[in-house]
C-alpha positions as CSV (number, residue, x, y, z in Angstrom):
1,X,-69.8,-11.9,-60.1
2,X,-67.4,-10.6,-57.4
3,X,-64.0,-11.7,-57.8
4,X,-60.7,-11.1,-55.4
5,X,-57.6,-10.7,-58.0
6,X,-55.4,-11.4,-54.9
7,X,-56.7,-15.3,-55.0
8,X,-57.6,-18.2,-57.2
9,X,-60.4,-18.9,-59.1
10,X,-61.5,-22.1,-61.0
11,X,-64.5,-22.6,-63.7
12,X,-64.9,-26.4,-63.4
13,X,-66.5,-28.1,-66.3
14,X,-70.4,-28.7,-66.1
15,X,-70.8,-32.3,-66.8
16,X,-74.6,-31.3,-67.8
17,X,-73.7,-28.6,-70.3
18,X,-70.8,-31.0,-71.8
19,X,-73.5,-33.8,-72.1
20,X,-75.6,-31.8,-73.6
21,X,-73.1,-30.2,-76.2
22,X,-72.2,-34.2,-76.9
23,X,-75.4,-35.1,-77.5
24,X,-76.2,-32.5,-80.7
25,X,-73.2,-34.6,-82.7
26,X,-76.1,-37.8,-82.5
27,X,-78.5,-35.8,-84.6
28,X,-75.8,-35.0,-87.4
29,X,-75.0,-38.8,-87.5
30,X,-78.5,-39.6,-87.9
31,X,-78.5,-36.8,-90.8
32,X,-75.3,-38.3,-92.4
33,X,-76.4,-42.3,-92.3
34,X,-79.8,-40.7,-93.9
35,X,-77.8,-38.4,-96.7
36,X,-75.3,-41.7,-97.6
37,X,-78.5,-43.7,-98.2
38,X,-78.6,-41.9,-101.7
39,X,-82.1,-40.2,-100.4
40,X,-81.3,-36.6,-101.7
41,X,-79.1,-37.8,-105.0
42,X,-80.2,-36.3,-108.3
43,X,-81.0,-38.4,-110.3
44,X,-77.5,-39.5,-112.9
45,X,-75.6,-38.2,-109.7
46,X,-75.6,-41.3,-107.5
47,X,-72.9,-41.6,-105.0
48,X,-72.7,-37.7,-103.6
49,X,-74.8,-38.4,-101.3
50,X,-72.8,-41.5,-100.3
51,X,-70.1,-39.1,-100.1
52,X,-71.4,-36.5,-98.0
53,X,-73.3,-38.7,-95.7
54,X,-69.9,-40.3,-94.5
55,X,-68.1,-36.8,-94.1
56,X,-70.9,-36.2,-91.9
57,X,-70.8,-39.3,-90.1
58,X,-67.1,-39.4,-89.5
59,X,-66.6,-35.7,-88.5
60,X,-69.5,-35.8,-86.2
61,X,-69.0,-39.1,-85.2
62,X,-65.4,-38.8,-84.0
63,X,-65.9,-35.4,-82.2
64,X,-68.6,-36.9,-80.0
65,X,-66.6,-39.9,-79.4
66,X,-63.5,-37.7,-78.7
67,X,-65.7,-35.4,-76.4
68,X,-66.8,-38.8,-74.5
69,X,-63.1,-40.0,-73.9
70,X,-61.9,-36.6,-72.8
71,X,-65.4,-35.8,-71.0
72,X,-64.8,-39.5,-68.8
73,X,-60.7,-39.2,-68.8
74,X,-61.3,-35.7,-66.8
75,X,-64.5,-34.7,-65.9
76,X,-63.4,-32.3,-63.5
77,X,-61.2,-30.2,-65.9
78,X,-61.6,-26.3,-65.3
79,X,-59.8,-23.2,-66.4
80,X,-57.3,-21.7,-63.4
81,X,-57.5,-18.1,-63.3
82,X,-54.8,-16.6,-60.7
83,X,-52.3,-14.0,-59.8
84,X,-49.6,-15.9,-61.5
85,X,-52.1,-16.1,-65.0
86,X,-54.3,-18.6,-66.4
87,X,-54.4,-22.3,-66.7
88,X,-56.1,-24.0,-69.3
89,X,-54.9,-28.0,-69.6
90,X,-57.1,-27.9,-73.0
91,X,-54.1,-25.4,-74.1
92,X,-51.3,-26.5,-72.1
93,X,-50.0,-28.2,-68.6
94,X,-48.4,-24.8,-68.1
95,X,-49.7,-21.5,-66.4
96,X,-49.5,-18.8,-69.3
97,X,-48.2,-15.9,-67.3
98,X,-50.1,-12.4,-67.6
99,X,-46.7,-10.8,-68.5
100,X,-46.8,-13.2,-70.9
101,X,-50.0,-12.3,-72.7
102,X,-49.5,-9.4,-75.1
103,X,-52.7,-8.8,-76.4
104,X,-56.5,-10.1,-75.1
105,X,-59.3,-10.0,-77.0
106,X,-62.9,-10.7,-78.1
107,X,-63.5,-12.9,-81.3
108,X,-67.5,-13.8,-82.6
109,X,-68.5,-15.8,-84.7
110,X,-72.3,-17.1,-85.7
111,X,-73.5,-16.4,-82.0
112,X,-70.5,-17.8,-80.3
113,X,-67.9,-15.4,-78.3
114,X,-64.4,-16.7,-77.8
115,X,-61.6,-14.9,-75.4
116,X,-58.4,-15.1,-77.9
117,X,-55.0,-14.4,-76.1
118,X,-51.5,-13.1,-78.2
119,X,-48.8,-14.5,-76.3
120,X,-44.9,-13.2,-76.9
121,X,-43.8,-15.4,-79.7
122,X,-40.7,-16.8,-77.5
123,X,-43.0,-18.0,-74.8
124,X,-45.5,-19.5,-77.3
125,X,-42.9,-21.3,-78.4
126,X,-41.7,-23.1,-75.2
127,X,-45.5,-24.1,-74.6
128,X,-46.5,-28.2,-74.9
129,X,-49.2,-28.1,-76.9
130,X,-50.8,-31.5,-78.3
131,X,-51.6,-32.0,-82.2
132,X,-54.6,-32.0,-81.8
133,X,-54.6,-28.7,-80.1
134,X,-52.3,-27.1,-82.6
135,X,-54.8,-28.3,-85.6
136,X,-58.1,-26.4,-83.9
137,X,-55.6,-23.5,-83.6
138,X,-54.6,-23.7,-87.2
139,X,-58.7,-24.3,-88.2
140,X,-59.1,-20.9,-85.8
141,X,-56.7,-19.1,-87.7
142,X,-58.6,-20.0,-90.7
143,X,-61.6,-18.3,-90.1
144,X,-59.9,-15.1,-88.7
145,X,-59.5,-16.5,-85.0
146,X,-55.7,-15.3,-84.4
147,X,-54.3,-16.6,-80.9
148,X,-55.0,-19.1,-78.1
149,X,-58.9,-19.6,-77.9
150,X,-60.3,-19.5,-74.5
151,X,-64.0,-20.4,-74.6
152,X,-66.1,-21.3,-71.5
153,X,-68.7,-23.5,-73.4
154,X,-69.8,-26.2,-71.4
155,X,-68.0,-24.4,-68.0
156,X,-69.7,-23.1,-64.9
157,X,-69.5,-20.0,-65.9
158,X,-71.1,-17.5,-68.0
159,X,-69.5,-16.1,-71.0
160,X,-69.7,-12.6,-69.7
161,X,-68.4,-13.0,-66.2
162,X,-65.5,-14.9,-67.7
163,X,-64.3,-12.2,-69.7
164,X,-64.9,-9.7,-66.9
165,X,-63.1,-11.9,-65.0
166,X,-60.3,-12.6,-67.0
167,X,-59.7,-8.5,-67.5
168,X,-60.0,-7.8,-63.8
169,X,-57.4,-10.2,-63.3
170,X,-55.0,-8.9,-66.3
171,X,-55.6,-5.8,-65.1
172,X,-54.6,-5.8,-61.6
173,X,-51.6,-7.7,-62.5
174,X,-50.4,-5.7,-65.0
175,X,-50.4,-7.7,-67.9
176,X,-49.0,-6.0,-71.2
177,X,-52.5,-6.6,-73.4
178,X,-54.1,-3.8,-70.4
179,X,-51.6,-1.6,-71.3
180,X,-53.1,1.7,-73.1
């Protein structure tokens, strides 16, 4: 993928790929209404099932229905890569400068790749991030994810060419993380 550091470039969503990601929380709602029916309770242990089964059903249940809203509210949503930084509305309204990124780098975890960006503390602070935001951060951090979580699942883009892209850009305008 050829890419000009000079101008803009946008990865809009792919309504197909988001779809499709929405569509594998039906399965584990299916799988939770079938665990809460007591089906794989031993027997004297009635009720884990029960228990289990709704976890499943409400966890999976609300991130499919939050996927929808979002997925209707702004289907053409798309991560802003420029010469002034990067955009991501999922992260914050504002453009996180590259002098403001301190550190990028790669995080993997059970077959999926995630770009994670360090920003300056003082900066970080000032950004307007939702709850809901600042939760999946927190759950990141959890499982050794430290930083802002840039992943192009269900984008127009390819994981690799969005990290290539994402250094060629940092790179050429001298963002502290390129530093050697």
């Amino acid at each position: 993928m050829q890419t000009d550091p000079s101008q803009h470039i946008s990865f809009q969503r792919s309504v197909g790929k988001s779809l499709l990601i929405l569509s594998l929380c039906l399965p584990f709602v299916m799988i939770g209404l079938f665990v809460a029916t007591g089906a794989f309770d031993a027997p004297g242990n009635q009720g884990d099932g029960l228990i289990f089964g709704l976890i499943c059903v409400v966890f999976f249940g609300f991130l499919g229905v939050y996927g929808t809203i979002r997925l209707i509210r702004n289907p053409r949503q798309a991560i802003e890569i420029g010469p002034d930084g990067i955009r991501d509305t999922r992260i914050s309204e504002k453009i996180i400068p590259w002098t403001k990124i301190i550190e990028i780098t790669t995080w993997s975890s059970r077959g999926s790749s995630m770009i994670m960006l360090e920003l300056e503390p003082e900066f970080e602070k000032s950004l307007n991030q939702s709850k809901f935001y600042r939760a999946y951060k927190f759950a990141n951090r959890l499982v050794g994810a430290k930083g802002h979580c840039l992943n192009p699942v269900g984008y127009s883009v390819s994981f690799s060419d969005f990290s290539n892209t994402i250094a060629e850009y940092a790179s050429a305008h001298h963002s502290p993380a390129m530093d050697d």
